[in-house]
Chimera marker file (.cmm) of the C-alpha trace (Angstrom):
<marker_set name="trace">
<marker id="1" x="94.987" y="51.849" z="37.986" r="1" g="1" b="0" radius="0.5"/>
<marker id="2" x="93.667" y="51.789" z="34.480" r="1" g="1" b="0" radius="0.5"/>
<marker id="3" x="95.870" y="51.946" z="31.850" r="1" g="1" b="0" radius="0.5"/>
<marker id="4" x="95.193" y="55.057" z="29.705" r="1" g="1" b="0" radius="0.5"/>
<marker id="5" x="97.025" y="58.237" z="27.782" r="1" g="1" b="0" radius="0.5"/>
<marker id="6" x="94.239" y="60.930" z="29.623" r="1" g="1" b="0" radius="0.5"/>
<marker id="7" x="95.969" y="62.398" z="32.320" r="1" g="1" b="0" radius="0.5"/>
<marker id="8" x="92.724" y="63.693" z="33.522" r="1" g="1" b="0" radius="0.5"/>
<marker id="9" x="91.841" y="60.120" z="34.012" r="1" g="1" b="0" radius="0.5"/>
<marker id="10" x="94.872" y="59.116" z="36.066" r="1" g="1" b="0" radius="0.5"/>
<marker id="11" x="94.377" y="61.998" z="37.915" r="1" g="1" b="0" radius="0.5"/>
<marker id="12" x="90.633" y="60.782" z="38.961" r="1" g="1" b="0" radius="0.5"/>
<marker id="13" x="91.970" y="57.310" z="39.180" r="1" g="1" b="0" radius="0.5"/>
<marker id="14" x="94.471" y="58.617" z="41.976" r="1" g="1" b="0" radius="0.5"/>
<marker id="15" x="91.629" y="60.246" z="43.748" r="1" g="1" b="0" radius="0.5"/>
<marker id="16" x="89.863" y="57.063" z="43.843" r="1" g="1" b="0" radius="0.5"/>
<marker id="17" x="92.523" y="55.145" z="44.756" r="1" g="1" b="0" radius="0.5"/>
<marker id="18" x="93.205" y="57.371" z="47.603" r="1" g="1" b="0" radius="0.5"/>
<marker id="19" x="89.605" y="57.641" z="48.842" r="1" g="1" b="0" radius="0.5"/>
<marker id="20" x="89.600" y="53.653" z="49.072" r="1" g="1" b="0" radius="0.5"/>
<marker id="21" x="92.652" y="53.632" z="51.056" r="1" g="1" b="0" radius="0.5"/>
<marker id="22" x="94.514" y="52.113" z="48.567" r="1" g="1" b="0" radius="0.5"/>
<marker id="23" x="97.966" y="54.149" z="49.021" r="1" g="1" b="0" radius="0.5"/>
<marker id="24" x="99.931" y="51.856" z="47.219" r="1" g="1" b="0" radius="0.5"/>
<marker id="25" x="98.099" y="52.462" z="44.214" r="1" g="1" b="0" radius="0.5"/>
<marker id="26" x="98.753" y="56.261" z="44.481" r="1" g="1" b="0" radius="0.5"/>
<marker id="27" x="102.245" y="56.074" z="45.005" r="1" g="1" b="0" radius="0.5"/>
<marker id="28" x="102.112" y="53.691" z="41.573" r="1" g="1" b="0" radius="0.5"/>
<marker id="29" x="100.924" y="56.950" z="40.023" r="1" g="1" b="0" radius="0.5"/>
<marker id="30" x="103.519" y="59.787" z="41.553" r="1" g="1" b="0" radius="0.5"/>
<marker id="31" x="106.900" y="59.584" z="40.217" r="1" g="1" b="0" radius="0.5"/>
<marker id="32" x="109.479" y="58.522" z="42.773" r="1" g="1" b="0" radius="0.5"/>
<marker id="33" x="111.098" y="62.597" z="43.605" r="1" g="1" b="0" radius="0.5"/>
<marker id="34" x="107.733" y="64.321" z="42.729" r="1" g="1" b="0" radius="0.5"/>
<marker id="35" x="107.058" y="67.605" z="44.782" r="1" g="1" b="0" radius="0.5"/>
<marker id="36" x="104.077" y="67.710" z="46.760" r="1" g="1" b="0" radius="0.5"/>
<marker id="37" x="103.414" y="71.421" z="47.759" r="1" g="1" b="0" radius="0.5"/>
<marker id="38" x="101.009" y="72.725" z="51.141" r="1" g="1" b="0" radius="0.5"/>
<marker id="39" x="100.965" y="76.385" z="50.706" r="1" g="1" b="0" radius="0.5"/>
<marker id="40" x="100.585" y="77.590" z="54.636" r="1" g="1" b="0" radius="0.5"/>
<marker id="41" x="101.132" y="77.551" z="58.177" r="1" g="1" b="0" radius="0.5"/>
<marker id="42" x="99.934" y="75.050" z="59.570" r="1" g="1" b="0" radius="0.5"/>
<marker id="43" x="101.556" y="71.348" z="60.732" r="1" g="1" b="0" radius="0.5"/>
<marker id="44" x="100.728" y="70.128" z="57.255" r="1" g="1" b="0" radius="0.5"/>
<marker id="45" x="102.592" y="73.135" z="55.326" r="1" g="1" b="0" radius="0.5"/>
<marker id="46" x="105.290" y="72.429" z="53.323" r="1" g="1" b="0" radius="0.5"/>
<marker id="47" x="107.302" y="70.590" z="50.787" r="1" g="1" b="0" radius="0.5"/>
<marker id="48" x="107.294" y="67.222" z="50.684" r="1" g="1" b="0" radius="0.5"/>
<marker id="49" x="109.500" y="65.428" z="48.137" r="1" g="1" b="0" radius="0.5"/>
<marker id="50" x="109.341" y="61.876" z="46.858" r="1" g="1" b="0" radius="0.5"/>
<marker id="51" x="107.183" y="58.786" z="48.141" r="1" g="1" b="0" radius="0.5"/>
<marker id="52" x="108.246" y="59.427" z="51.665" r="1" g="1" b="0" radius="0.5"/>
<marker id="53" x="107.366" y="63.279" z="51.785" r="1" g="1" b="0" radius="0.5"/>
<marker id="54" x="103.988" y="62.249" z="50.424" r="1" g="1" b="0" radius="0.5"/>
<marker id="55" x="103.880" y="59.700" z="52.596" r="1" g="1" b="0" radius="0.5"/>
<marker id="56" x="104.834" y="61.952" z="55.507" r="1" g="1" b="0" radius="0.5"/>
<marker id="57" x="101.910" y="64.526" z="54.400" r="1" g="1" b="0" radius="0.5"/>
<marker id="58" x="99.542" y="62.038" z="54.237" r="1" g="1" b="0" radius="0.5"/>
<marker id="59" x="100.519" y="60.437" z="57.706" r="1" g="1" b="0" radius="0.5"/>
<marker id="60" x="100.384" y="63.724" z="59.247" r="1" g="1" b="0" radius="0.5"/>
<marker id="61" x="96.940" y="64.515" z="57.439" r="1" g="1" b="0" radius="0.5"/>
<marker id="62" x="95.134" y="61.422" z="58.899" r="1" g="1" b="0" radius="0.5"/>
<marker id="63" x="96.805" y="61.445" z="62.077" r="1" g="1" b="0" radius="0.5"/>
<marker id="64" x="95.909" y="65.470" z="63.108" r="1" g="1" b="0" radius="0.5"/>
<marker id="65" x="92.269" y="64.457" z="61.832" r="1" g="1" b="0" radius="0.5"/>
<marker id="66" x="91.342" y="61.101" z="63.654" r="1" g="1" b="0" radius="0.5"/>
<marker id="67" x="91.296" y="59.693" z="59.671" r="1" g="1" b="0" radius="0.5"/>
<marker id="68" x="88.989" y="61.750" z="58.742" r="1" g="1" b="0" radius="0.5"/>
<marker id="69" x="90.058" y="63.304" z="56.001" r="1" g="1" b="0" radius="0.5"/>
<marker id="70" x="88.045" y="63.407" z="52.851" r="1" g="1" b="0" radius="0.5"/>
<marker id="71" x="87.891" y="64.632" z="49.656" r="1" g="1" b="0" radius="0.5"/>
<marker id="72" x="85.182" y="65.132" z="47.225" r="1" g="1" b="0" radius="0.5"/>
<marker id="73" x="86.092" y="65.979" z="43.276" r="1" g="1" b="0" radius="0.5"/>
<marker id="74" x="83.957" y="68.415" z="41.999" r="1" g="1" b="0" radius="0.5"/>
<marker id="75" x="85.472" y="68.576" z="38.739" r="1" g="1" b="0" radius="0.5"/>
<marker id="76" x="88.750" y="67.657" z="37.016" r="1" g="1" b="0" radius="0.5"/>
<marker id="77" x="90.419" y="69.845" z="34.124" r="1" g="1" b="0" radius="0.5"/>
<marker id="78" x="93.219" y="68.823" z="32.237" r="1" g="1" b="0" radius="0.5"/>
<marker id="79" x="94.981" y="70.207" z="28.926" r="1" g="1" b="0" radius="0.5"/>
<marker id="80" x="98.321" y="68.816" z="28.267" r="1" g="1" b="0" radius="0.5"/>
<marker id="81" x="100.224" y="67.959" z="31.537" r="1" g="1" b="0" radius="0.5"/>
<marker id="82" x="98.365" y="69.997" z="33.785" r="1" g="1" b="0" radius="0.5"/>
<marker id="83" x="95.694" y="69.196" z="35.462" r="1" g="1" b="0" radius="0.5"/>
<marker id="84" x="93.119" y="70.878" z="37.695" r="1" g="1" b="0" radius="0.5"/>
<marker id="85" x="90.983" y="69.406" z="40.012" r="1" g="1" b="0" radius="0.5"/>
<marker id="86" x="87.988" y="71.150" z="41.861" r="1" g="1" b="0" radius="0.5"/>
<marker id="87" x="87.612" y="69.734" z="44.688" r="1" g="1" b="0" radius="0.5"/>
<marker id="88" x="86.278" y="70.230" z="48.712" r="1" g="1" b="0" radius="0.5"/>
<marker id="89" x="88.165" y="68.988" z="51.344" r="1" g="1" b="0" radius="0.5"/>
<marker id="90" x="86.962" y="67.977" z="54.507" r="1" g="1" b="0" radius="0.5"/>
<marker id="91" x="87.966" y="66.921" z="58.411" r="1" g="1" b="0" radius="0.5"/>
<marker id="92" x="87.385" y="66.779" z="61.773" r="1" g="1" b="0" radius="0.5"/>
<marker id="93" x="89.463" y="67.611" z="64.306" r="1" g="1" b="0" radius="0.5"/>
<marker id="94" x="89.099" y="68.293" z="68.275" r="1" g="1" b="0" radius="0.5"/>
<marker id="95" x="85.235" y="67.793" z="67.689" r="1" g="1" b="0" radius="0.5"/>
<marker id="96" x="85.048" y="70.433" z="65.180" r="1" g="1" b="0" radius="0.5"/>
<marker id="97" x="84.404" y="69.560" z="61.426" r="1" g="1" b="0" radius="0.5"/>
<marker id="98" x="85.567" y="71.813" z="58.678" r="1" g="1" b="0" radius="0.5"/>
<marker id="99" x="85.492" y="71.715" z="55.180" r="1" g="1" b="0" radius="0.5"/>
<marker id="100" x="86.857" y="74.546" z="52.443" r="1" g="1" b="0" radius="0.5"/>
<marker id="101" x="87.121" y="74.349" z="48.847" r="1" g="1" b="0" radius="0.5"/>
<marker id="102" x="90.464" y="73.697" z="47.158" r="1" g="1" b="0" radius="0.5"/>
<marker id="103" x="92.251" y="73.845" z="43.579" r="1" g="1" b="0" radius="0.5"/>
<marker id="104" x="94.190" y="70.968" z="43.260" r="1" g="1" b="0" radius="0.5"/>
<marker id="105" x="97.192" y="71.341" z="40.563" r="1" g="1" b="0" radius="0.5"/>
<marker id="106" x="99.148" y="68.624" z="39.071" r="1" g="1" b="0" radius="0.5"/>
<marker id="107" x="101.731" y="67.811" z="36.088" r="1" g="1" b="0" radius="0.5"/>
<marker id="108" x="101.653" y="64.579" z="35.231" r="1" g="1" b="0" radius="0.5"/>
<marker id="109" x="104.461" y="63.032" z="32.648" r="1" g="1" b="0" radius="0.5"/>
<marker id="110" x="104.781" y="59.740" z="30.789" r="1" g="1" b="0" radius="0.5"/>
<marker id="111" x="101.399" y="58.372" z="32.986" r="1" g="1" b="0" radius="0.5"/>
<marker id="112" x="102.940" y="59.680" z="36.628" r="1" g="1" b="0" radius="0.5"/>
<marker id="113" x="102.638" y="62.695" z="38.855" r="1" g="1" b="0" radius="0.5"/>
<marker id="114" x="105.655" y="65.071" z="38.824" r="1" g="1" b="0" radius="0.5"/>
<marker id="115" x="104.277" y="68.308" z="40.550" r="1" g="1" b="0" radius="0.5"/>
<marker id="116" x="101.399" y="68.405" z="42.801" r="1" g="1" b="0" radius="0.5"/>
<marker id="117" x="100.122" y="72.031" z="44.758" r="1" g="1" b="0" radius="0.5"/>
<marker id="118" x="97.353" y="73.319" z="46.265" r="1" g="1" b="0" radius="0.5"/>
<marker id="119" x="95.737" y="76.455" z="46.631" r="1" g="1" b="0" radius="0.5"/>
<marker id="120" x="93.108" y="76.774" z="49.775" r="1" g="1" b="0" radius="0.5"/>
<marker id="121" x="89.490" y="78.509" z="49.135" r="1" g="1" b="0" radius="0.5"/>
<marker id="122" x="90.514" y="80.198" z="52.799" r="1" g="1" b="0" radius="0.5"/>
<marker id="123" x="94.049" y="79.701" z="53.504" r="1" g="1" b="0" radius="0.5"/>
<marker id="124" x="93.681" y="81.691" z="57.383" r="1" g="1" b="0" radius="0.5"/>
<marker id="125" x="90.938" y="79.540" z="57.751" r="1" g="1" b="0" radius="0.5"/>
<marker id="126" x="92.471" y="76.464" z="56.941" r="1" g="1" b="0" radius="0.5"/>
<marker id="127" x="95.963" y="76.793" z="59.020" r="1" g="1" b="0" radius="0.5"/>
<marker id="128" x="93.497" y="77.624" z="62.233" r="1" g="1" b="0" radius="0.5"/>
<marker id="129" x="91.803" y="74.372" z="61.469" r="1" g="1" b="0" radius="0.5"/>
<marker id="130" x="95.096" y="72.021" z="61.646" r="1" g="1" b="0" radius="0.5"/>
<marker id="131" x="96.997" y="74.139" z="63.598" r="1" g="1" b="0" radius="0.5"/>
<marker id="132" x="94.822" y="74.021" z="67.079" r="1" g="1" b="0" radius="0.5"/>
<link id1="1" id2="2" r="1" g="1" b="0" radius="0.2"/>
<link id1="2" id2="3" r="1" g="1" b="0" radius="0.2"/>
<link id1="3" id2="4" r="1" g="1" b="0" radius="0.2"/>
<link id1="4" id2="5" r="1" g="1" b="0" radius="0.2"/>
<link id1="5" id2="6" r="1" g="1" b="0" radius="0.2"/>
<link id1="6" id2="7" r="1" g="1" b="0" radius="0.2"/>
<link id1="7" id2="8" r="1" g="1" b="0" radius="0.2"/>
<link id1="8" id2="9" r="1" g="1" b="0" radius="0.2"/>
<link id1="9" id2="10" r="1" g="1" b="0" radius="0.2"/>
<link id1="10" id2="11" r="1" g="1" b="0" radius="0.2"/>
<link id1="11" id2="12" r="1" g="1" b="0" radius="0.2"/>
<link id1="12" id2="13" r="1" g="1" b="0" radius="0.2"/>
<link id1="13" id2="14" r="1" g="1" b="0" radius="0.2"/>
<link id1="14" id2="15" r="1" g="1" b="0" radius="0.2"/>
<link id1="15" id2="16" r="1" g="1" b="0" radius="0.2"/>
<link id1="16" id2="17" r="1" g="1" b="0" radius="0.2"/>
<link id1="17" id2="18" r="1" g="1" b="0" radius="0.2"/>
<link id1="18" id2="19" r="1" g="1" b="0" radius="0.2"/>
<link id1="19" id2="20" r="1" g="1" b="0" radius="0.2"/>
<link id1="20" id2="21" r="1" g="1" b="0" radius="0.2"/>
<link id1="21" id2="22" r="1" g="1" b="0" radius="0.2"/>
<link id1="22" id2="23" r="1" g="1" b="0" radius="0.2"/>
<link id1="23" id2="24" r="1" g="1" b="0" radius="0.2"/>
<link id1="24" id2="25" r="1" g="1" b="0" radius="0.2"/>
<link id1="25" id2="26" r="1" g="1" b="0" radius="0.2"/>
<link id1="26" id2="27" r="1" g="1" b="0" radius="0.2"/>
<link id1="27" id2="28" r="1" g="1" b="0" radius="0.2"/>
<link id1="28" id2="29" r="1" g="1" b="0" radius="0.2"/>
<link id1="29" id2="30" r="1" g="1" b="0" radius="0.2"/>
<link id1="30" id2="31" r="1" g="1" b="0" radius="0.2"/>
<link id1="31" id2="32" r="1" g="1" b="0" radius="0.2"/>
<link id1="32" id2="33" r="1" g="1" b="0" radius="0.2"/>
<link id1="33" id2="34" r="1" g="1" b="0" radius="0.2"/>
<link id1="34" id2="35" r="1" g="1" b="0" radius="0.2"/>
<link id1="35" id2="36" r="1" g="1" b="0" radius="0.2"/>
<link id1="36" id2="37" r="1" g="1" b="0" radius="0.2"/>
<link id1="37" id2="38" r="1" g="1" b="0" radius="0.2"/>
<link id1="38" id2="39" r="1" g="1" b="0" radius="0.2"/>
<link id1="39" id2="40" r="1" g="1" b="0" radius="0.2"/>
<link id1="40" id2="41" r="1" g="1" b="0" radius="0.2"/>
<link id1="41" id2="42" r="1" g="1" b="0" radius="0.2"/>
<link id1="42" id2="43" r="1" g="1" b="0" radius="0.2"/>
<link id1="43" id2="44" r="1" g="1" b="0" radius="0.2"/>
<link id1="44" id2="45" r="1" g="1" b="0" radius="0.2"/>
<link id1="45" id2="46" r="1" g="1" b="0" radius="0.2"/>
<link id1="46" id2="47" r="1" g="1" b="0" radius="0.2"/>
<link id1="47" id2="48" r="1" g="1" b="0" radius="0.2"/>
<link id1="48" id2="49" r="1" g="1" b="0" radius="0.2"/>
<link id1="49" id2="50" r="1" g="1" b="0" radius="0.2"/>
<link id1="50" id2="51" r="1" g="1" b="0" radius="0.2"/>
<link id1="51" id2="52" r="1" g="1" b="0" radius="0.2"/>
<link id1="52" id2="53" r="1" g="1" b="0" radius="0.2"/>
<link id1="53" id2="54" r="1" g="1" b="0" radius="0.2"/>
<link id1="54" id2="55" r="1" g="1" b="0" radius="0.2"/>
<link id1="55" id2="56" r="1" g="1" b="0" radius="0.2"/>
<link id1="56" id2="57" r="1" g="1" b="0" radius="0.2"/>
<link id1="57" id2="58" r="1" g="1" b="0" radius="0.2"/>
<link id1="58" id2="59" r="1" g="1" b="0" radius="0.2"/>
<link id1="59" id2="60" r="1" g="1" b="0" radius="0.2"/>
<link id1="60" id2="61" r="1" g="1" b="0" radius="0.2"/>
<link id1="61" id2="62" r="1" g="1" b="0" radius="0.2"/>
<link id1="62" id2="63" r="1" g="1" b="0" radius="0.2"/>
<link id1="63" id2="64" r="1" g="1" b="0" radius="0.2"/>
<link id1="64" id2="65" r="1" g="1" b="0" radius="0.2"/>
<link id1="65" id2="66" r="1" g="1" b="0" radius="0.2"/>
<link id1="66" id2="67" r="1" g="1" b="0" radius="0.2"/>
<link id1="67" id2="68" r="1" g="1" b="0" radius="0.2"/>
<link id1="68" id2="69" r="1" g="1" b="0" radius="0.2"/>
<link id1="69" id2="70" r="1" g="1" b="0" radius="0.2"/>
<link id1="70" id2="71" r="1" g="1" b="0" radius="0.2"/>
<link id1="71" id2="72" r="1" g="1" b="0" radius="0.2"/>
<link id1="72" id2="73" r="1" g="1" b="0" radius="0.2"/>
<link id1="73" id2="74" r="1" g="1" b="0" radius="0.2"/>
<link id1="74" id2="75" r="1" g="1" b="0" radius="0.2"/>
<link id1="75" id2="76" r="1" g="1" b="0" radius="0.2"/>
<link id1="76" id2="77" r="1" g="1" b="0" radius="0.2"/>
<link id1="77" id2="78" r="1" g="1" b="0" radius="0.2"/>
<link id1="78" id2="79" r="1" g="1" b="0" radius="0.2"/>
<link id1="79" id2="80" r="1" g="1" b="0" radius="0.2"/>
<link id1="80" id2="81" r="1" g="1" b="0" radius="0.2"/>
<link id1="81" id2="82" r="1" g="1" b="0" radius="0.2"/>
<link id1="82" id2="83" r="1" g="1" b="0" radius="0.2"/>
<link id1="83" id2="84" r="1" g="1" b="0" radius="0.2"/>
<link id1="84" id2="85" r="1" g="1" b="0" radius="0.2"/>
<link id1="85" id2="86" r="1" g="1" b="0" radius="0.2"/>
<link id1="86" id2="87" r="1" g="1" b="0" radius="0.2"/>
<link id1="87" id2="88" r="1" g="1" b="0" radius="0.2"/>
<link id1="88" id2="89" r="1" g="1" b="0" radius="0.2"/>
<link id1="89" id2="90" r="1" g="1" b="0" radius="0.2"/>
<link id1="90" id2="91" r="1" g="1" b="0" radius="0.2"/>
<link id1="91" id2="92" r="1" g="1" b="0" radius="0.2"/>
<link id1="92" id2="93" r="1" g="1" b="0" radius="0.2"/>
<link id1="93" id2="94" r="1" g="1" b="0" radius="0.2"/>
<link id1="94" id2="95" r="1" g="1" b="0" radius="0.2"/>
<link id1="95" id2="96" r="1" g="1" b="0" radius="0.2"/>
<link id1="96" id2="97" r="1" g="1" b="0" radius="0.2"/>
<link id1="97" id2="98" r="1" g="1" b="0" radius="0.2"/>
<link id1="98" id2="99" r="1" g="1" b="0" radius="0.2"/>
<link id1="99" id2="100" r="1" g="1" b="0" radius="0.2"/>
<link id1="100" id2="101" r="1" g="1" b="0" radius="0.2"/>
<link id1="101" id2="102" r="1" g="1" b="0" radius="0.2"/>
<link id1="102" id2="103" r="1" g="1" b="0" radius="0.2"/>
<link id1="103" id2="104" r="1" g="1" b="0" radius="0.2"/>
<link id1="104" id2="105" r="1" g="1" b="0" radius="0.2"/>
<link id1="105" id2="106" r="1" g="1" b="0" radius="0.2"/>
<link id1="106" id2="107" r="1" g="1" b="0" radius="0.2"/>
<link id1="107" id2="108" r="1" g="1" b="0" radius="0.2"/>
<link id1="108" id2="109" r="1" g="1" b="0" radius="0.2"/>
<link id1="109" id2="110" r="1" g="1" b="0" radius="0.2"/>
<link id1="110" id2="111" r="1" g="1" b="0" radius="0.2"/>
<link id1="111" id2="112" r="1" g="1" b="0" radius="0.2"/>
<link id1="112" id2="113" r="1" g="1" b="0" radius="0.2"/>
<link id1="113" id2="114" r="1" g="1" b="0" radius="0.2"/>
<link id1="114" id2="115" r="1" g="1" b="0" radius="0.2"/>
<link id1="115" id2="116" r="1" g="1" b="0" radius="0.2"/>
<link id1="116" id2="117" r="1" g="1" b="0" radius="0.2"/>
<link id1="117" id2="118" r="1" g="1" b="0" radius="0.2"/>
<link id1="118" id2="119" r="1" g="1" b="0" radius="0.2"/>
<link id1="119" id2="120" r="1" g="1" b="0" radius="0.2"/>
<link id1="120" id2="121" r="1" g="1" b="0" radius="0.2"/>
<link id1="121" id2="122" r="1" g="1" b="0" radius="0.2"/>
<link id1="122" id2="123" r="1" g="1" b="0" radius="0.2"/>
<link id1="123" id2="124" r="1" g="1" b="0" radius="0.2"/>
<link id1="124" id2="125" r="1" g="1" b="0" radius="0.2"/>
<link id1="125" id2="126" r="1" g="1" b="0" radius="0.2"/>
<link id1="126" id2="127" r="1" g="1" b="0" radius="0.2"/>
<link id1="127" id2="128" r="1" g="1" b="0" radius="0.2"/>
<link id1="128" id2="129" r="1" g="1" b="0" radius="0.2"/>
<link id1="129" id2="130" r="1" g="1" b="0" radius="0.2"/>
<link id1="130" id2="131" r="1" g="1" b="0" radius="0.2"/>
<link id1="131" id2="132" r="1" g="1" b="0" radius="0.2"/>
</marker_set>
């Protein structure tokens, strides 16, 4: 990851990161007992703490979809330590593909990741999706 004060810019960096597969480089930029908040009930609702609940929520993420899982940043917002990103998530799973829009929140501190949530553009929609 670059080395820069913009949290915006770690934020994107992350994204990048995790959209080459590089998940070492992500967990670089979370802190080690971040929260990682699902809102939802589905198999990948919950919260996840530290490296290995991220890890977990990832694992369980690529495993339900076949690795299919993608995301695409629309846009990123930050002021301060929050940041926003727009962003569409996608999948397949059982040889159905969905895709929803999402708000991605995160508070990054001192250059890492401390609090990361989502909010789902259809959160019915999206628990029917990796729950069946």
């Amino acid at each position: 990851m670059t080395v820069t004060t913009d949290n915006g810019q770690l934020v994107r960096d992350a994204y990048r990161a995790f959209a080459a597969g590089d998940i070492p480089t992500v967990l670089q930029f979370l802190e080690e007992d971040m929260v990682w908040q699902v809102p939802g009930r589905s198999p990948i609702s919950g919260v996840f703490t530290g490296h290995e609940g991220v890890l977990d929520f990832f694992g369980r993420c690529l495993e339900l979809s076949g690795g299919t899982l993608r995301i695409s940043v629309d846009e990123v917002l930050s002021e301060g330590e929050r940041v926003m990103v727009l962003c569409t998530v996608a999948a397949e799973r059982n040889g159905r593909a969905w895709s929803s829009p999402e708000v991605q929140v995160w508070r990054v501190a001192d250059g890492r990741a401390t609090h990361f949530r989502e909010f789902q553009g259809d959160q019915e929609t999206e628990d029917a999706f990796w729950s069946s």
